[in-house]
PDB file of N, H, CA, C and O in Angstrom:
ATOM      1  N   UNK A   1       0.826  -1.194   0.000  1.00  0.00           N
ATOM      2  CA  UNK A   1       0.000   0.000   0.000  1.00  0.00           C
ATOM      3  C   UNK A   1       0.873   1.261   0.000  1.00  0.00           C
ATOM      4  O   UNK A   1       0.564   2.231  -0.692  1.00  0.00           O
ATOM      5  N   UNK A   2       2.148   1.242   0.910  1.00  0.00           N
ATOM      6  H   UNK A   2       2.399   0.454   1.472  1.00  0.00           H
ATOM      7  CA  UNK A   2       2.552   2.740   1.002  1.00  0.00           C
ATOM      8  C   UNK A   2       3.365   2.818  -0.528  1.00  0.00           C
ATOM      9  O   UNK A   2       3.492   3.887  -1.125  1.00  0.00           O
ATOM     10  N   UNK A   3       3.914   1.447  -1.083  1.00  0.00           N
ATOM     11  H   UNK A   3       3.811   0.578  -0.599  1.00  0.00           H
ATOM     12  CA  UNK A   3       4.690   1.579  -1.889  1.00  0.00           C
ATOM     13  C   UNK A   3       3.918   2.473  -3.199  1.00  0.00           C
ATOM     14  O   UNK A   3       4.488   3.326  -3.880  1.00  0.00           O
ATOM     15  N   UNK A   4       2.513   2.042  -3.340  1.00  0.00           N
ATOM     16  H   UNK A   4       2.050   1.349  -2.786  1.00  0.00           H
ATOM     17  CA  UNK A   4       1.429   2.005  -4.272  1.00  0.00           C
ATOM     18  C   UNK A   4       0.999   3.633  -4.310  1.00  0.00           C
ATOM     19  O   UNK A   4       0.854   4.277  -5.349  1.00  0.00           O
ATOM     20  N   UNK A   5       0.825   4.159  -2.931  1.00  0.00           N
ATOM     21  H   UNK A   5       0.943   3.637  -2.087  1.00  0.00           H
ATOM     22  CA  UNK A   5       0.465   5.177  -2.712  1.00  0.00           C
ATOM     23  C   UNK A   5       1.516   6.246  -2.698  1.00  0.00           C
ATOM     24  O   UNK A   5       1.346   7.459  -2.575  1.00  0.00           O
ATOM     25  N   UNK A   6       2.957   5.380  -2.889  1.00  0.00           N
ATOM     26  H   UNK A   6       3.094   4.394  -2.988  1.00  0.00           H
ATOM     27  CA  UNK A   6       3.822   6.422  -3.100  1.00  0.00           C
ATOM     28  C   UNK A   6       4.313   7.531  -1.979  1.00  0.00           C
ATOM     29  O   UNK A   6       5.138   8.392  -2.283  1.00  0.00           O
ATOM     30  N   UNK A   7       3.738   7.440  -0.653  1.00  0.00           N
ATOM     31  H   UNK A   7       3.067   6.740  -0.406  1.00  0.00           H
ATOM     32  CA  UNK A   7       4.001   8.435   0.662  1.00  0.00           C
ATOM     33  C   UNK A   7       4.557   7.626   2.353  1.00  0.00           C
ATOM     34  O   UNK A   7       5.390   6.850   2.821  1.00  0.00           O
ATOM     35  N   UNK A   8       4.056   7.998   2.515  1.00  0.00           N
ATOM     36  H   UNK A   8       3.379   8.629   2.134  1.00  0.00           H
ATOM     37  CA  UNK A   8       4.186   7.267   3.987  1.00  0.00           C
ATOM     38  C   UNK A   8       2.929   7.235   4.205  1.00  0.00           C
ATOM     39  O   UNK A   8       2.312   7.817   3.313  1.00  0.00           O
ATOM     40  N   UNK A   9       2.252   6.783   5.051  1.00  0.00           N
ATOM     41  H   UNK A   9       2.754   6.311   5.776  1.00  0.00           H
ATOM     42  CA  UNK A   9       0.865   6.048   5.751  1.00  0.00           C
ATOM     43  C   UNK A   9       0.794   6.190   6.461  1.00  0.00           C
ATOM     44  O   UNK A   9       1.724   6.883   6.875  1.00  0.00           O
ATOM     45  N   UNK A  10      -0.048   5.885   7.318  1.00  0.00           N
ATOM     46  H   UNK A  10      -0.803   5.323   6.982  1.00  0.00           H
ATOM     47  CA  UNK A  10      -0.521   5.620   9.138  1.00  0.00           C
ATOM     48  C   UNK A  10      -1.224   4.578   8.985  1.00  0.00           C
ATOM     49  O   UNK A  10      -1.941   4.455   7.992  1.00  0.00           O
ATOM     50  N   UNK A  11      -1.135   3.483  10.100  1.00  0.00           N
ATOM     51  H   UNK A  11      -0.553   3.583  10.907  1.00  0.00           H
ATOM     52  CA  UNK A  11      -1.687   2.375   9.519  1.00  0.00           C
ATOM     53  C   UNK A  11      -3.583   2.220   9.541  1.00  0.00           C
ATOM     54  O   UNK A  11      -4.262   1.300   9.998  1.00  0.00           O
ATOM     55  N   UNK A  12      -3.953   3.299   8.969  1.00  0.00           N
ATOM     56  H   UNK A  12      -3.402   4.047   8.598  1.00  0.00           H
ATOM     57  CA  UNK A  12      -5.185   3.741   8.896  1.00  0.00           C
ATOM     58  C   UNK A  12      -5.383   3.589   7.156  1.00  0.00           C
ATOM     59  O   UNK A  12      -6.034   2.902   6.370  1.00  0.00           O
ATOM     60  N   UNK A  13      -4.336   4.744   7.121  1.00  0.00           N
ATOM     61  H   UNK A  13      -3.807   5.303   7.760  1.00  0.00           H
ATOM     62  CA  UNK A  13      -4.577   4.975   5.807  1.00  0.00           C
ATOM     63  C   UNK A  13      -3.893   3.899   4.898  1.00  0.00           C
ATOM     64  O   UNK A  13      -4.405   3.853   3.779  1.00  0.00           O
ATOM     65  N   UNK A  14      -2.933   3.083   5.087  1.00  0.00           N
ATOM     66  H   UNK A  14      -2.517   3.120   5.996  1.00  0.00           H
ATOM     67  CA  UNK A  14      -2.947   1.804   4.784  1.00  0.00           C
ATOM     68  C   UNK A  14      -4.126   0.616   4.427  1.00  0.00           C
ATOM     69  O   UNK A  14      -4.515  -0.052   3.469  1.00  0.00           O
ATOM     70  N   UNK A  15      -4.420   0.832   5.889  1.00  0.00           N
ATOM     71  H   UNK A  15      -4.104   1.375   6.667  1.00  0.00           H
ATOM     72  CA  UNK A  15      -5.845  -0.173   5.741  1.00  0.00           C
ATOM     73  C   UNK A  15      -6.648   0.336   4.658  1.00  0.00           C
ATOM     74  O   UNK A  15      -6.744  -0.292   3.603  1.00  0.00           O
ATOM     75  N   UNK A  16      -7.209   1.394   4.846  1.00  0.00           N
ATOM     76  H   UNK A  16      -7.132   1.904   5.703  1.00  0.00           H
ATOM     77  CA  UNK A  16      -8.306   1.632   3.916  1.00  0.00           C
ATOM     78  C   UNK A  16      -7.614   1.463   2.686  1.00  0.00           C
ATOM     79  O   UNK A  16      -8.469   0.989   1.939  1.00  0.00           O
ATOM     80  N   UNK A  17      -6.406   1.595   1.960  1.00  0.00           N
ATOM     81  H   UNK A  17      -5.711   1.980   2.567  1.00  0.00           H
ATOM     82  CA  UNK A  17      -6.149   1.967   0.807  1.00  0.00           C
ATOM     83  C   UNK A  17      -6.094   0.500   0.556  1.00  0.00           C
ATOM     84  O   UNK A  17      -6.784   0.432  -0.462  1.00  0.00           O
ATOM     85  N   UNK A  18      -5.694  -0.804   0.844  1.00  0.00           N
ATOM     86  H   UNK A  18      -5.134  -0.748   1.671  1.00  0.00           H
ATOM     87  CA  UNK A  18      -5.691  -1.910   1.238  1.00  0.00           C
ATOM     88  C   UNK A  18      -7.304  -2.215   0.833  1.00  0.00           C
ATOM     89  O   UNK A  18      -7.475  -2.786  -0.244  1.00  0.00           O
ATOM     90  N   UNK A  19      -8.358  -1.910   1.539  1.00  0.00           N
ATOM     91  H   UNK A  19      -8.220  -1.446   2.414  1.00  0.00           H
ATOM     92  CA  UNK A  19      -9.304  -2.118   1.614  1.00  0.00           C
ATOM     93  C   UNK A  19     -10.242  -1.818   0.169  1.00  0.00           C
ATOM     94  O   UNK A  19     -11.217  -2.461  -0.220  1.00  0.00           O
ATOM     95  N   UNK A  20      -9.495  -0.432  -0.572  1.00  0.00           N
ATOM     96  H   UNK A  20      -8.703   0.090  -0.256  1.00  0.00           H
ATOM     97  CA  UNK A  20     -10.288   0.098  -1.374  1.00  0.00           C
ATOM     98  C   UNK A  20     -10.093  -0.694  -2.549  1.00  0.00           C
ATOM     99  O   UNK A  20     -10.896  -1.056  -3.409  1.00  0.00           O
ATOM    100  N   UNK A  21      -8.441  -0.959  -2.366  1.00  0.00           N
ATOM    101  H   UNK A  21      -7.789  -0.665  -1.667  1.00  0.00           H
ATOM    102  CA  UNK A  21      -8.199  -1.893  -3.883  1.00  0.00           C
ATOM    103  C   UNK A  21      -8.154  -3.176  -4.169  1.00  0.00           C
ATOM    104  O   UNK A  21      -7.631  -3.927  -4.993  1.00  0.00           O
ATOM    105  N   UNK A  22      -9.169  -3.231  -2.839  1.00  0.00           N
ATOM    106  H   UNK A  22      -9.594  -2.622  -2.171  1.00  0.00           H
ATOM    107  CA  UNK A  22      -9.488  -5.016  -2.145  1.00  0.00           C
ATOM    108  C   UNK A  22      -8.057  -5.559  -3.077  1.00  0.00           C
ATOM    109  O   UNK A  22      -7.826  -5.947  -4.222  1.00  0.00           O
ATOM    110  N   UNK A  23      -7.303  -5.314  -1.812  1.00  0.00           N
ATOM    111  H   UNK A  23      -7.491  -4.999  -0.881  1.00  0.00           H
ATOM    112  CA  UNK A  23      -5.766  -6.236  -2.214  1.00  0.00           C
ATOM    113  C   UNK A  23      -5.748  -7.444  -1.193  1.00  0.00           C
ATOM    114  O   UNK A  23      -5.168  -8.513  -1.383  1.00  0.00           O
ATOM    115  N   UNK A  24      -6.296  -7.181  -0.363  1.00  0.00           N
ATOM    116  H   UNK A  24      -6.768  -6.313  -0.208  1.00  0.00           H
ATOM    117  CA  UNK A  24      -6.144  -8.345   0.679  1.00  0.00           C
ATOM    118  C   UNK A  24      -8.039  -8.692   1.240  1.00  0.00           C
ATOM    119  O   UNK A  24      -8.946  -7.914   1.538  1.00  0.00           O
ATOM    120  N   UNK A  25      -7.967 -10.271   1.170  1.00  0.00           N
ATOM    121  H   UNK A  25      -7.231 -10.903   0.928  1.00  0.00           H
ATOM    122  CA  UNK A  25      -9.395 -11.163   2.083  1.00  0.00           C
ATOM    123  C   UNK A  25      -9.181  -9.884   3.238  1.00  0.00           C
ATOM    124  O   UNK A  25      -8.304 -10.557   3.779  1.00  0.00           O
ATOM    125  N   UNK A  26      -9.204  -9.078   3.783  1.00  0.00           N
ATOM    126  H   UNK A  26      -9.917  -8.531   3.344  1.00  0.00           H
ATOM    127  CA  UNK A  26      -9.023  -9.675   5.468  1.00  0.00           C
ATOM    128  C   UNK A  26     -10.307 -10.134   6.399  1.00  0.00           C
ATOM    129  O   UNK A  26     -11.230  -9.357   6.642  1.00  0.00           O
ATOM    130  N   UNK A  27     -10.250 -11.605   6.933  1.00  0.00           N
ATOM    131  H   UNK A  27      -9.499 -12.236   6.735  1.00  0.00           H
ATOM    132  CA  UNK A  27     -11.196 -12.046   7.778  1.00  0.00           C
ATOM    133  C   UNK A  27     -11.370 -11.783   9.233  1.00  0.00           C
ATOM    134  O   UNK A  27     -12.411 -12.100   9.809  1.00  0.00           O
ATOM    135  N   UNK A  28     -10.255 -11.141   9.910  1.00  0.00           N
ATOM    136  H   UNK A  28      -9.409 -10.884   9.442  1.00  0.00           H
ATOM    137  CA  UNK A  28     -10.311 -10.755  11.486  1.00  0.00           C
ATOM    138  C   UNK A  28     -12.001  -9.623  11.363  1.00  0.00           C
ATOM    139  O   UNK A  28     -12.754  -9.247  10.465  1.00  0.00           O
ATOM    140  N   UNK A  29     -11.899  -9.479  12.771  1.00  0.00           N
ATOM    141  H   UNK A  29     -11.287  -9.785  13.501  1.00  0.00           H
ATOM    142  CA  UNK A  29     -13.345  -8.609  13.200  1.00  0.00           C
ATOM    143  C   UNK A  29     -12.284  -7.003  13.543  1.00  0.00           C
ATOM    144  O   UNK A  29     -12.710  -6.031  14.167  1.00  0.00           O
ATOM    145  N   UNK A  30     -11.228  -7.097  13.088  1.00  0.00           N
ATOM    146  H   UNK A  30     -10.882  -7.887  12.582  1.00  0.00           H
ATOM    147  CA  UNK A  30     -10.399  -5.549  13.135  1.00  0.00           C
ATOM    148  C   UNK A  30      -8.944  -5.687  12.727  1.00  0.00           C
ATOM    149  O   UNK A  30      -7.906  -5.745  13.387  1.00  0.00           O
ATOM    150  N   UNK A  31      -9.230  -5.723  11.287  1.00  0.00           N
ATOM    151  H   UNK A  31     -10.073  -5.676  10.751  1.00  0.00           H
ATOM    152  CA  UNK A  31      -8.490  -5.823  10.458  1.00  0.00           C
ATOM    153  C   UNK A  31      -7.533  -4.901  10.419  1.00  0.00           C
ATOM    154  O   UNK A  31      -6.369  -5.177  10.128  1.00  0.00           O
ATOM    155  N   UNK A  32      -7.997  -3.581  10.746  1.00  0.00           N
ATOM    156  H   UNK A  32      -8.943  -3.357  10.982  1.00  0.00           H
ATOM    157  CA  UNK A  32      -7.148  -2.508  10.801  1.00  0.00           C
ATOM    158  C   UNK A  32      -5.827  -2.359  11.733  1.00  0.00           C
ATOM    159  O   UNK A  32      -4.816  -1.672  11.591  1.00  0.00           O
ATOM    160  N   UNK A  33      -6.294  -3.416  12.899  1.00  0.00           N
ATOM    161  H   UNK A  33      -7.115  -3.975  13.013  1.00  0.00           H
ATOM    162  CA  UNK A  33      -5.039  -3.695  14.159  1.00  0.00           C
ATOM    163  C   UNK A  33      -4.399  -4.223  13.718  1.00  0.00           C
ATOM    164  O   UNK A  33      -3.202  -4.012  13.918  1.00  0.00           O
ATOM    165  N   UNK A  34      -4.913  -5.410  12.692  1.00  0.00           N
ATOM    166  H   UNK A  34      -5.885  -5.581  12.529  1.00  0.00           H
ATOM    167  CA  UNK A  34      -3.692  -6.319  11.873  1.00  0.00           C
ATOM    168  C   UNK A  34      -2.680  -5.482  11.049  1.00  0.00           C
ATOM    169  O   UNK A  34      -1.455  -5.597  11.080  1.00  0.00           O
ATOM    170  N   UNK A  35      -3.256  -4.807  10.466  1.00  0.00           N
ATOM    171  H   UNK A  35      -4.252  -4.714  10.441  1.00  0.00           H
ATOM    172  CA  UNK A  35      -1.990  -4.277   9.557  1.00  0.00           C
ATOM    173  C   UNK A  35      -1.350  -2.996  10.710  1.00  0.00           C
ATOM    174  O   UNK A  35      -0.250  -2.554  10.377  1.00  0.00           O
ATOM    175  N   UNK A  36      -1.809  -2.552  11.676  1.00  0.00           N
ATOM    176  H   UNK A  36      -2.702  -2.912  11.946  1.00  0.00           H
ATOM    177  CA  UNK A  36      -0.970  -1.626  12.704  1.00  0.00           C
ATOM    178  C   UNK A  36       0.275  -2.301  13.101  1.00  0.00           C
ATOM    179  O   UNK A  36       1.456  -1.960  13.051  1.00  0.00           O
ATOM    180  N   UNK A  37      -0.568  -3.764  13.668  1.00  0.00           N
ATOM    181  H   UNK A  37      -1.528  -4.041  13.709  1.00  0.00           H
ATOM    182  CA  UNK A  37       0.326  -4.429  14.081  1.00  0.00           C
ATOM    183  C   UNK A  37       1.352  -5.124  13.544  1.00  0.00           C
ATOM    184  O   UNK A  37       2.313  -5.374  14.272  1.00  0.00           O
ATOM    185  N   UNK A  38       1.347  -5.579  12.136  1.00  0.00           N
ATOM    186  H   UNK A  38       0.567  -5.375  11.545  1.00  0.00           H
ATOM    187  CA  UNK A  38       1.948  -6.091  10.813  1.00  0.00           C
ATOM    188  C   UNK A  38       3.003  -4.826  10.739  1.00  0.00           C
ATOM    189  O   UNK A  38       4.228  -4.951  10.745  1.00  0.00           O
ATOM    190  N   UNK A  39       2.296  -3.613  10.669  1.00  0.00           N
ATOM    191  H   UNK A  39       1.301  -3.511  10.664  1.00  0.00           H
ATOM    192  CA  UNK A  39       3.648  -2.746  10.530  1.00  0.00           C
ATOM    193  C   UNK A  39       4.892  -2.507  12.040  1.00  0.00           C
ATOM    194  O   UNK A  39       6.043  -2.942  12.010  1.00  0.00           O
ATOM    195  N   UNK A  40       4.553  -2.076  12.708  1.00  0.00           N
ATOM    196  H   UNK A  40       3.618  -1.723  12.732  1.00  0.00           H
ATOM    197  CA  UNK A  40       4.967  -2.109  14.168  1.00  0.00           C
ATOM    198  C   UNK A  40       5.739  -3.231  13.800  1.00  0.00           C
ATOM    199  O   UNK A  40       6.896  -2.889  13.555  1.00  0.00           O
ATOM    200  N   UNK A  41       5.512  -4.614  13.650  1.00  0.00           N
ATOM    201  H   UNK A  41       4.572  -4.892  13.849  1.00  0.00           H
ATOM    202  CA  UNK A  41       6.088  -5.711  13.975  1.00  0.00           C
ATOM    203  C   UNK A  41       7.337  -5.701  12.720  1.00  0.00           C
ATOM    204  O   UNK A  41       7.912  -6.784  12.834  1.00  0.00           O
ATOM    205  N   UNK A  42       7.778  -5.141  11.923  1.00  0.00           N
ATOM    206  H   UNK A  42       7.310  -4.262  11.831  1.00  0.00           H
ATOM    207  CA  UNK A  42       8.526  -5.249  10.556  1.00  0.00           C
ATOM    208  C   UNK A  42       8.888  -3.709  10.238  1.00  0.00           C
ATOM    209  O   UNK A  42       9.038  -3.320   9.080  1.00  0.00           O
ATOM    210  N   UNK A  43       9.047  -2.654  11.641  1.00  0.00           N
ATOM    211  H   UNK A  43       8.924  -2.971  12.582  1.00  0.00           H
ATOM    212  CA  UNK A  43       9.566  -1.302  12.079  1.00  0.00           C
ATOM    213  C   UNK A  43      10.735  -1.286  12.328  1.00  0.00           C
ATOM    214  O   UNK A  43      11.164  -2.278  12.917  1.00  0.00           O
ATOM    215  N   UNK A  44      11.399  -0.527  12.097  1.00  0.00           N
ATOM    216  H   UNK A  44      11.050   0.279  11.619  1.00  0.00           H
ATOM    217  CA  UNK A  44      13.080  -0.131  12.270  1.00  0.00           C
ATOM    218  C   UNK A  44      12.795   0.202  13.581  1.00  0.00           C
ATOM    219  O   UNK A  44      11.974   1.038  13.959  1.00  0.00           O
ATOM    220  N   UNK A  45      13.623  -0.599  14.353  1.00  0.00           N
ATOM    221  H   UNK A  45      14.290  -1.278  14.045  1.00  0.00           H
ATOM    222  CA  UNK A  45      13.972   0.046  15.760  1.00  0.00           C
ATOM    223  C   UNK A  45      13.194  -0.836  16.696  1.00  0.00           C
ATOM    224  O   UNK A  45      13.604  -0.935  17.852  1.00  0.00           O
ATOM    225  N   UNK A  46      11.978  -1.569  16.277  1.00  0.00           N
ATOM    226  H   UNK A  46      11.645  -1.489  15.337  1.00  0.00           H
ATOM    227  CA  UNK A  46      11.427  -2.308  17.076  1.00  0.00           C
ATOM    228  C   UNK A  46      11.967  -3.725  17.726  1.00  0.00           C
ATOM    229  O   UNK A  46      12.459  -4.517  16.922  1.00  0.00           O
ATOM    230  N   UNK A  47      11.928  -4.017  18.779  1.00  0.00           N
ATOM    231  H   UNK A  47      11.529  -3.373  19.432  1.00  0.00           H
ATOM    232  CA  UNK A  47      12.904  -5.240  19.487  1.00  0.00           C
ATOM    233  C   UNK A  47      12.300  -6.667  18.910  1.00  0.00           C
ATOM    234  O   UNK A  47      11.428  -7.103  19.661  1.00  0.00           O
ATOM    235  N   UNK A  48      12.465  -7.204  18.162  1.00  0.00           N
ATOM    236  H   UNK A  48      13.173  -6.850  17.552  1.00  0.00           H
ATOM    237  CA  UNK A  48      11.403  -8.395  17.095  1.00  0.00           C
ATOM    238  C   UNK A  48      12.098  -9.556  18.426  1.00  0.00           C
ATOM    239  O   UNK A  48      13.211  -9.165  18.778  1.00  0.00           O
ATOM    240  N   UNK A  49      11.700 -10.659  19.062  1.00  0.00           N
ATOM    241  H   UNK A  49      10.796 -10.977  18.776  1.00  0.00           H
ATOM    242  CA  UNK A  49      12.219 -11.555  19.811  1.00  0.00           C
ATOM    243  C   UNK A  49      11.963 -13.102  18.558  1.00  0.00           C
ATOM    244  O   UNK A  49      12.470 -14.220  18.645  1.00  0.00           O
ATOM    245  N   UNK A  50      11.144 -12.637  17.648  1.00  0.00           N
ATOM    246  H   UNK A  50      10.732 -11.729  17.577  1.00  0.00           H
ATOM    247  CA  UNK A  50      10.977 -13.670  16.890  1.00  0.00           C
ATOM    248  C   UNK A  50      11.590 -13.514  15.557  1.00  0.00           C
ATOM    249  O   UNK A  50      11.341 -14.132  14.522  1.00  0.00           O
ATOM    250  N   UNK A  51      12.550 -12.445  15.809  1.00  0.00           N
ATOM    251  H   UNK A  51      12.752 -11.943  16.650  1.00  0.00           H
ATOM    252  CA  UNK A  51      13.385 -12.506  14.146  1.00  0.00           C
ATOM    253  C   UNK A  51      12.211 -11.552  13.264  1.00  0.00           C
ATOM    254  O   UNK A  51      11.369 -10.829  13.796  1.00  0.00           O
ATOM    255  N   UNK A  52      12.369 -11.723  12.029  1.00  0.00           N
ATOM    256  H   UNK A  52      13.053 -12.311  11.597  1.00  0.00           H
ATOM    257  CA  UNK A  52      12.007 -10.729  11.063  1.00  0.00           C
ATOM    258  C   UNK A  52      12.338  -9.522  10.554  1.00  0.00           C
ATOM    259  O   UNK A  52      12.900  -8.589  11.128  1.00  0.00           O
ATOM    260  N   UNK A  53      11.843  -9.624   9.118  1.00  0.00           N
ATOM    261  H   UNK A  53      11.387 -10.382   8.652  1.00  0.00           H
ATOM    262  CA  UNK A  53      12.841  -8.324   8.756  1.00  0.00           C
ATOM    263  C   UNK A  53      12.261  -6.915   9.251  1.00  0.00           C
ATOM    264  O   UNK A  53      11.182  -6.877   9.842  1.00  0.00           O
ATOM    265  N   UNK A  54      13.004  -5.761   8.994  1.00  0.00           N
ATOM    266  H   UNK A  54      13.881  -5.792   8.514  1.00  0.00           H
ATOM    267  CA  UNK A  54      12.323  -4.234   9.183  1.00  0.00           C
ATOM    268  C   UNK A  54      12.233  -3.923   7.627  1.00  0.00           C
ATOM    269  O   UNK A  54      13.195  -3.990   6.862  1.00  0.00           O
ATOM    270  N   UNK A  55      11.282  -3.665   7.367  1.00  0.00           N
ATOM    271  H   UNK A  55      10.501  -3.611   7.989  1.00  0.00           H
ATOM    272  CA  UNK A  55      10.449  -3.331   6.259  1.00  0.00           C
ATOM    273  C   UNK A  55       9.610  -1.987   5.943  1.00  0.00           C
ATOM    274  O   UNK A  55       9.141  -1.612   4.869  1.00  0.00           O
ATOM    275  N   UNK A  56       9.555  -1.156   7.691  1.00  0.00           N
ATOM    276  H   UNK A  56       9.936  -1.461   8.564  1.00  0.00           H
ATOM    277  CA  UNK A  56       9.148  -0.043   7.886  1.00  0.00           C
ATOM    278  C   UNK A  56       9.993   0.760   8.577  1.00  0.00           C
ATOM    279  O   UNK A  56      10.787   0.247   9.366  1.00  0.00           O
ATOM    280  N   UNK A  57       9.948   2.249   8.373  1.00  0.00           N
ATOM    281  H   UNK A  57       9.303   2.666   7.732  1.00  0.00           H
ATOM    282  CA  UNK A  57      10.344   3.350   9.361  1.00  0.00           C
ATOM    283  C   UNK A  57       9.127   4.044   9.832  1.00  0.00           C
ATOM    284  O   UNK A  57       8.075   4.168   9.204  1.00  0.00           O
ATOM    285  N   UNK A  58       9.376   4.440  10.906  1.00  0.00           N
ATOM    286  H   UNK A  58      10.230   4.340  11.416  1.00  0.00           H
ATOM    287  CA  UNK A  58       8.514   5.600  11.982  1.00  0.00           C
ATOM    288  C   UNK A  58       9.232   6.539  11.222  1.00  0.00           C
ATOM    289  O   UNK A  58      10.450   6.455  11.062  1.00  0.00           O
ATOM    290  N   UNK A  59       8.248   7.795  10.552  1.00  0.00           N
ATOM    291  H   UNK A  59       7.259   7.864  10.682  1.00  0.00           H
ATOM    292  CA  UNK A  59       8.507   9.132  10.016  1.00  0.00           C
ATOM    293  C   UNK A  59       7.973   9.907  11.013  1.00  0.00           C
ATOM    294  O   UNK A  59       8.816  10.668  11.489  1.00  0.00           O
ATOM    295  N   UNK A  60       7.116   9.975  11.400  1.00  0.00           N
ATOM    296  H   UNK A  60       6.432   9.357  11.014  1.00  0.00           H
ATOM    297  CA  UNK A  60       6.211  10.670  12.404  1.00  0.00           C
ATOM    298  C   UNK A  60       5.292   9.812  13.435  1.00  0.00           C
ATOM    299  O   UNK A  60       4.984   8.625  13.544  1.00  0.00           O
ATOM    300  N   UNK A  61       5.006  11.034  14.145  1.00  0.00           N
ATOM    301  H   UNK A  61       5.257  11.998  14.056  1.00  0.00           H
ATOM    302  CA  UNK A  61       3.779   9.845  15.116  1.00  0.00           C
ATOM    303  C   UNK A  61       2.632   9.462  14.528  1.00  0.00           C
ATOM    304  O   UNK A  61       1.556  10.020  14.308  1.00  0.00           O
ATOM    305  N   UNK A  62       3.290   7.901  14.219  1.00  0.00           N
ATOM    306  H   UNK A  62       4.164   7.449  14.398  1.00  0.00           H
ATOM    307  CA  UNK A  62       1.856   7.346  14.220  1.00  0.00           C
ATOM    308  C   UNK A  62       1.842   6.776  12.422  1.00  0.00           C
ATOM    309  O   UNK A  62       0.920   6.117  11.941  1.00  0.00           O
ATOM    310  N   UNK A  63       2.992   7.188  11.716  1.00  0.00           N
ATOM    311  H   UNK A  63       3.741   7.723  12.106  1.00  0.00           H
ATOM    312  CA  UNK A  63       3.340   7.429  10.031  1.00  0.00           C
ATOM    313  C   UNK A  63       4.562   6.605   9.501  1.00  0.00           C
ATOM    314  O   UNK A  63       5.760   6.790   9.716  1.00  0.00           O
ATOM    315  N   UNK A  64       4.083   5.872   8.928  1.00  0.00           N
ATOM    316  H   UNK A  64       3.110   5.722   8.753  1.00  0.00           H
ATOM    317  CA  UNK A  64       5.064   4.955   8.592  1.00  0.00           C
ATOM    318  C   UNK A  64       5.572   4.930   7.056  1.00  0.00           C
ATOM    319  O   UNK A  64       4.760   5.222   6.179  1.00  0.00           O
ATOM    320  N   UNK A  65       7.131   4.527   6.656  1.00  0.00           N
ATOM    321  H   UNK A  65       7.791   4.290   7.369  1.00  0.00           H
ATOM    322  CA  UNK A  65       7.153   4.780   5.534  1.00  0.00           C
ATOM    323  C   UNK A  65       8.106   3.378   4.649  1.00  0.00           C
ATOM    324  O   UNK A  65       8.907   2.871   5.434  1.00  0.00           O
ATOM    325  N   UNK A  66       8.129   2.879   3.574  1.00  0.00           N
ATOM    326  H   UNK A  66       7.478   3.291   2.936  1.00  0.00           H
ATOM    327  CA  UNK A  66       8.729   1.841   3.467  1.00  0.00           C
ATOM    328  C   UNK A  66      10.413   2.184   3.538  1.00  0.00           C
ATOM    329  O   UNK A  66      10.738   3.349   3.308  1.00  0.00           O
ATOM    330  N   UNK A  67      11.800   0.887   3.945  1.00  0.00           N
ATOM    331  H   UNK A  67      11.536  -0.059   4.131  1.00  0.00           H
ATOM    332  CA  UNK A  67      12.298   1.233   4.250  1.00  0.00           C
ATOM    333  C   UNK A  67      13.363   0.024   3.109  1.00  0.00           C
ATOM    334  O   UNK A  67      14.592   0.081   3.128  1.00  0.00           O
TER     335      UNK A  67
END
């Protein structure tokens, strides 16, 4: 999505943009935490205990950008 949209995101505006170009099923009852949390979890700087790559930066509060 951010790549698509070309900016940085918030994982709001992710979701919806996600949502609009129905790129993804999503089946949870708050889908939107998933991808908060999907980003958070694959963030520069974040302590991963289960490995994985960083795939995102924190630009601002709350704004994420690919990395």
């Amino acid at each position: 999505a951010m790549k698509a949209a070309g900016k940085p995101l918030t994982a709001k505006e992710a979701y919806d943009f996600i949502k609009a170009k129905d790129l993804y099923p999503f089946k949870a009852q708050n889908p939107q935490s998933i991808v908060a949390g999907t980003i958070r979890k694959h963030c520069k700087g974040v302590d991963r205990k289960n490995g994985g790559k960083e795939y995102f930066e924190e630009v601002s509060k709350g704004q994420y950008k690919l990395i």
